[in-house]
C-alpha positions in Angstrom: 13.3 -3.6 7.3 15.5 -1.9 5.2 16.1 1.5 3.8 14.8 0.7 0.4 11.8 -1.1 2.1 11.2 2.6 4.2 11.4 4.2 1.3 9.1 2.3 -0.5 6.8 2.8 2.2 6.6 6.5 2.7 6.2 6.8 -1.2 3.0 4.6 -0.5 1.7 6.7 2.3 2.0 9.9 0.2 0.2 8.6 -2.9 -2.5 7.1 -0.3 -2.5 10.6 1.6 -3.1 12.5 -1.6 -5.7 9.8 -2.4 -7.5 10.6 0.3 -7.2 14.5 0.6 -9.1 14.5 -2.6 -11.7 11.6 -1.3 -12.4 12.5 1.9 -14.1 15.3 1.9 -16.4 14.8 -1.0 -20.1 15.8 -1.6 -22.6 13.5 -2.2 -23.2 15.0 -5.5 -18.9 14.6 -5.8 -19.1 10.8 -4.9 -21.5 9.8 -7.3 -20.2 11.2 -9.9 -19.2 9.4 -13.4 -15.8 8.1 -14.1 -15.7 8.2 -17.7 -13.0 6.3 -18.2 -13.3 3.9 -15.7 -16.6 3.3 -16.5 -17.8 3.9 -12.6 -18.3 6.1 -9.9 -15.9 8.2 -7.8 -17.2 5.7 -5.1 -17.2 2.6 -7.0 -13.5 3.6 -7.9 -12.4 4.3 -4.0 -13.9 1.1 -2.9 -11.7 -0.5 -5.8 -8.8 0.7 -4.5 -9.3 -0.1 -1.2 -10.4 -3.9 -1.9 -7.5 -4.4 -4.4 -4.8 -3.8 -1.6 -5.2 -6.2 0.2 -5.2 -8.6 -2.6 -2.2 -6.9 -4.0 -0.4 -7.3 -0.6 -1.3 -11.4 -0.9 0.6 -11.7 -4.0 3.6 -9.8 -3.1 3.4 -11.5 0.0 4.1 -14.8 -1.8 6.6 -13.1 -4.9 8.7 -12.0 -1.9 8.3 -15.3 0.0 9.9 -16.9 -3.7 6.8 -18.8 -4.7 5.4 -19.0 -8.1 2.4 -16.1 -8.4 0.3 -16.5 -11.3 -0.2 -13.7 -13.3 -3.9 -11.8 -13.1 -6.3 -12.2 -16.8 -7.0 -8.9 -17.9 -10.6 -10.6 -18.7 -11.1 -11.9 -15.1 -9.6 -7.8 -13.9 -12.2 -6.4 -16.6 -14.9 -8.8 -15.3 -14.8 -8.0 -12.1 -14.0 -4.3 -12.2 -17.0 -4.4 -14.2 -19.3 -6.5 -11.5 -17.9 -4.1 -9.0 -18.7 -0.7 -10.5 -22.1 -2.1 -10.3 -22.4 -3.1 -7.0 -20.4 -0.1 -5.4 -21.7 2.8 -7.7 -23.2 4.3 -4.5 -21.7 2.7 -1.3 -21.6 4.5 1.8 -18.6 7.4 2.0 -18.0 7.0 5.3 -17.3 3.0 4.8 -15.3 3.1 2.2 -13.1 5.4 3.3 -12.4 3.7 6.9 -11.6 0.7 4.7 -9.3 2.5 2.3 -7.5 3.9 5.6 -7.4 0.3 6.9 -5.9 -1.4 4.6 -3.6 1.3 3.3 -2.2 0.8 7.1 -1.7 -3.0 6.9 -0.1 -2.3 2.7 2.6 0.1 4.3 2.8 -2.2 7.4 3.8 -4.9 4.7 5.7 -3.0 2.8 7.9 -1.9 5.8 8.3 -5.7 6.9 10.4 -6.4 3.5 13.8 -6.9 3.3 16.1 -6.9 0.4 16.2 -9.6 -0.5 12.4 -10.1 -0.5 12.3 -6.7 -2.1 14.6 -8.4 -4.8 12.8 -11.0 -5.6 10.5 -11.7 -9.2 6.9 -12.9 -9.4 3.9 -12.4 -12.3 1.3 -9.8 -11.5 -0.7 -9.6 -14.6 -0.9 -11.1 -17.9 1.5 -9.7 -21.0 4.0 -8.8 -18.3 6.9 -9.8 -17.6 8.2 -11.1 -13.6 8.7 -8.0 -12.1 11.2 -8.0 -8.4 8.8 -7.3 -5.7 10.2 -4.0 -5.4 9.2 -2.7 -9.4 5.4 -4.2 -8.2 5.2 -2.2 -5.3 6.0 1.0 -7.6 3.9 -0.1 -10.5 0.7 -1.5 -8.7 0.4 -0.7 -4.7 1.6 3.1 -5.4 1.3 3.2 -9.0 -3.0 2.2 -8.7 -3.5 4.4 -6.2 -2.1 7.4 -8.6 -3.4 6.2 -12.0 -6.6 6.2 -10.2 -6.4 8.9 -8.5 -5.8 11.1 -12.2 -9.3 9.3 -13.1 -11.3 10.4 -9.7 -9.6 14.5 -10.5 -10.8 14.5 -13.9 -14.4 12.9 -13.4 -14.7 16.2 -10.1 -13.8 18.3 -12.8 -16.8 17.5 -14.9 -18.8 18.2 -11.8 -21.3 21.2 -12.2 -20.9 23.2 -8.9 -24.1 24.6 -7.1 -23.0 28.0 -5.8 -27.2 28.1 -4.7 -29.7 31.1 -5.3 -29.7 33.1 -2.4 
């Protein structure tokens, strides 16, 4: 491991922490709740982000590894997003957050596990962009979908009436 790779790693855990202080503890009400822009729920959205890690860690495993990734369609990403915000709009809270948990533990496991020069080397993520070094990826996607998203999940709670009850 080396220090960038620790570094790397850490920044992961904190953007995942914060992910999850605002997740965790969630209403029902909360949960379901619309995601405007993302065109979900706040659950749909958590189980999307916990799915995509491990995928994201299978292609940085092979960018760092030095063989040829090929780069994500944004029509396949829109696609499936789209089949997924259907399927998770209400899946269980409980679930989805032991398998955020889970597989943010195996992303900063991998993370950890990279050297420099694994943490140097290029690969395509997505269409329209250029080979990134595994390092830039790990900022951009692993840490940088868990924030993006995480700005999305904020704004659809604060649409969220609150019941302060009739007591």
């Amino acid at each position: 491991m080396s220090e960038r790779a620790e570094s790397l790693a850490r920044r992961f855990e904190r953007a995942h922490q914060e992910f999850l202080a605002v997740v965790e503890p969630l209403s029902a009400d909360q949960w379901r709740a619309d995601c405007p822009d993302e065109r979900c729920t706040v659950a749909a959205l958590t189980h999307h982000v916990a799915i995509a890690l491990p995928y994201q860690i299978r292609i940085f495993t092979a960018m760092a590894a030095g063989k040829r990734t090929e780069a994500l369609t944004w029509a396949w990403l829109a696609e499936s997003n789209a089949d997924d915000a259907a399927v998770f709009a209400t899946c269980d809270h409980a679930e989805t957050i032991g398998l955020l948990n889970q597989n943010a533990v195996a992303a900063a496991a991998f993370v950890r596990s990279l050297d420099a020069d694994h943490l140097a080397r290029s690969g395509l993520y997505i269409e329209d962009v250029t080979a990134l070094t595994v390092d830039q990826w790990i900022r951009h996607v692993l840490i940088g979908h868990l924030t993006s998203h995480l700005a999305s999940i904020r704004d659809a709670l604060g649409r969220v009436p609150i019941d302060i009850g009739t007591s």
